[in-house]
C-alpha positions, 0 to 999 in steps of 0.5 A: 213758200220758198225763202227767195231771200236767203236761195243760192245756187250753192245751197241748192247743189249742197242739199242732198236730204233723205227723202222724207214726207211727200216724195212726188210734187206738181210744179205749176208755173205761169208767167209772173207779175210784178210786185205793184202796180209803178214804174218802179215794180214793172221795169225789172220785172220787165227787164227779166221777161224781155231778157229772155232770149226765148221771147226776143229772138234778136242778137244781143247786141242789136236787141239791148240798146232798144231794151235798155235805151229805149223800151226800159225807160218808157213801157215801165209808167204806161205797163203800171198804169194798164196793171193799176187798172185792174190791181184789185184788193188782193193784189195782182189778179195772175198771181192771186188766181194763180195760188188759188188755183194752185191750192184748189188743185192740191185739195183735188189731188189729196196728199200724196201730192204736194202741189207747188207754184212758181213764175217764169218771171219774178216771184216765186222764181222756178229755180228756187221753188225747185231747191225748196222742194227737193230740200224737203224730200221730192224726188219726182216732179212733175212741172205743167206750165200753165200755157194750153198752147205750145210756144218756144216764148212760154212752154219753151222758156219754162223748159229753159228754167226748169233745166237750169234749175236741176243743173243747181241740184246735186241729186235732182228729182226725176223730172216730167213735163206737161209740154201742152195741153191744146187739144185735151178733151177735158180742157176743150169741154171745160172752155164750152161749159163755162162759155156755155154757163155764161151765156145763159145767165148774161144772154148771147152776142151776135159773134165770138171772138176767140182771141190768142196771145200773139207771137212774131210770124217769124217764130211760127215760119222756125217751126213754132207750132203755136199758130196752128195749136190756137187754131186747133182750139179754136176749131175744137171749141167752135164745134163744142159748142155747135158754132156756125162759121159765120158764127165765130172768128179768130184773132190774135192780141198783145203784139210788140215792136213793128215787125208782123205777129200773127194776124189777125189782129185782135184790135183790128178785128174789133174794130173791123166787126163793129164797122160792119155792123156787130153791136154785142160781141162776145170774147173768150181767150183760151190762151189764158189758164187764169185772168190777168192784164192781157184779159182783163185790161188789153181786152176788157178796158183797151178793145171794148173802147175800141169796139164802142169807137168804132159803132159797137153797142158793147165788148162782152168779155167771157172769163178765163176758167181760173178756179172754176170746178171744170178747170180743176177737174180737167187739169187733175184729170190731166196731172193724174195722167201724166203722175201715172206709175208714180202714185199709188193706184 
């Protein structure tokens, strides 16, 4: 792993070594975490993730003041007290799950790929990953952030820090990026088997609930493609797996501050469903490459509570793929696409 005590931008722009060992690496890169599960790990890893001008399209100085007034010095306890709900063992589910997929697609991919991770926010950063890789000799990157839907809030802010990070190098590797990966036929049979395997060992709810992270309706009418790309997974994955209308719905989760998101809302619909007269549902969420606190605390704990309040009998969530040999295949399958011209045939 990088050394993210010791990186500086000038040692990053200083470094031009020969090309030595493997010369071609995968970068994936999936949101971040923090460090623990307190207030005190949670704030700066939400002060960088809300900073972000990508995920806050607000001018600065109307956006800080509610930042540093206001959201810093109360999300930070309750954010903890969601992460310390599903902090297990080994940590914090999304990064744990994140480097075994990581490790998982390096064995996939053999050794004329070295495969490396970074998040967006936190640790490992992207910047210094990238210092770190072309130190040791590559000079072809392929970068799959770790996002099947296109958003300027997460493809798009990965792009922002992957740019930054090459304007450090003084030789910077040649650079591709996976922009999305919504509609891969590999990914969508890779969704249907695992639901598909769930099914039959813990039997099947009367309704699917396909439920996305969200983003402001404001994102979308700029010309964000992220609505419709979730809704052409959704469609892809209902016709999988042979679903009649009436026998799945979408909804979107995770909203912030008072302004409208994308609708409808995951914990409306719960509710709503429960009133009329669903008692077993099932959710999957193929926003999410591996489970982390939008899965498995947001859907898992906060809305089968909500679910079980309003008349329902039980909130069935499905798993993310994470590890599983379907999600290996298809996101190899879909790296040694993208790799094509730079690997030995």
């Amino acid at each position: 792993m990088p050394d993210h005590n010791h990186y500086t931008g000038a040692d990053a722009a200083s470094s031009t070594a020969p090309a030595t060992g493997v010369q071609t690496a995968v970068l994936l890169v999936n949101l971040g975490t923090p460090t623990a599960p307190t207030a005190a790990a949670v704030r700066p890893y939400l002060a960088e993730f809300l900073s972000d001008p990508r995920v806050i399209e607000l001018p600065r100085w109307q956006w800080w003041p509610i930042l540093h007034g206001i959201i810093l010095r109360v999300r930070p306890k309750r954010s903890a007290h969601a992460y310390g709900r599903i902090w297990d063992a080994q940590g914090s589910p999304l990064r744990w799950h994140s480097e075994a997929l990581a490790r998982a697609l390096q064995a996939e991919l053999g050794d004329e790929v070295r495969v490396a991770l970074a998040m967006r926010y936190g640790q490992p950063a992207v910047a210094p990953t990238i210092a770190e890789l072309q130190r040791d000799g590559v000079r072809r990157l392929l970068v799959l952030p770790l996002y099947p839907q296109y958003s300027a809030t997460s493809i798009g802010s990965v792009i922002d820090a992957v740019a930054d990070a090459m304007k450090a190098l003084r030789w910077p590797p040649e650079l591709r990026l996976i922009n999305g990966y919504h509609d891969d036929t590999g990914h969508i049979d890779a969704l249907a088997s695992s639901i598909e395997r769930w099914w039959a060992t813990n039997g099947r709810g009367e309704k699917l609930l396909i439920s996305f992270h969200g983003i402001p309706e404001r994102y979308a009418r700029a010309g964000d493609p992220y609505p419709e790309q979730c809704r052409a997974t959704a469609h892809l994955l209902a016709s999988r797996l042979q679903l009649a209308a009436e026998q799945w719905t979408l909804s979107f989760q995770s909203r912030l501050g008072r302004e409208r998101w994308l609708s409808p809302y995951t914990d409306a619909t719960v509710r709503k469903l429960a009133a009329d007269g669903v008692k077993k549902l099932d959710v999957v969420c193929p926003g999410f490459a591996v489970d982390c606190l939008e899965t498995l605390e947001e859907i898992g704990m906060q809305n089968r509570d909500f679910f079980l309040a309003a008349g329902g009998t039980a909130l069935r969530y499905i798993p993310a793929l994470n590890t599983s040999p379907t999600q290996i295949a298809s996101l190899a399958a879909l790296l040694r696409r993208h790799l094509g011209g730079w690997l030995a045939p």
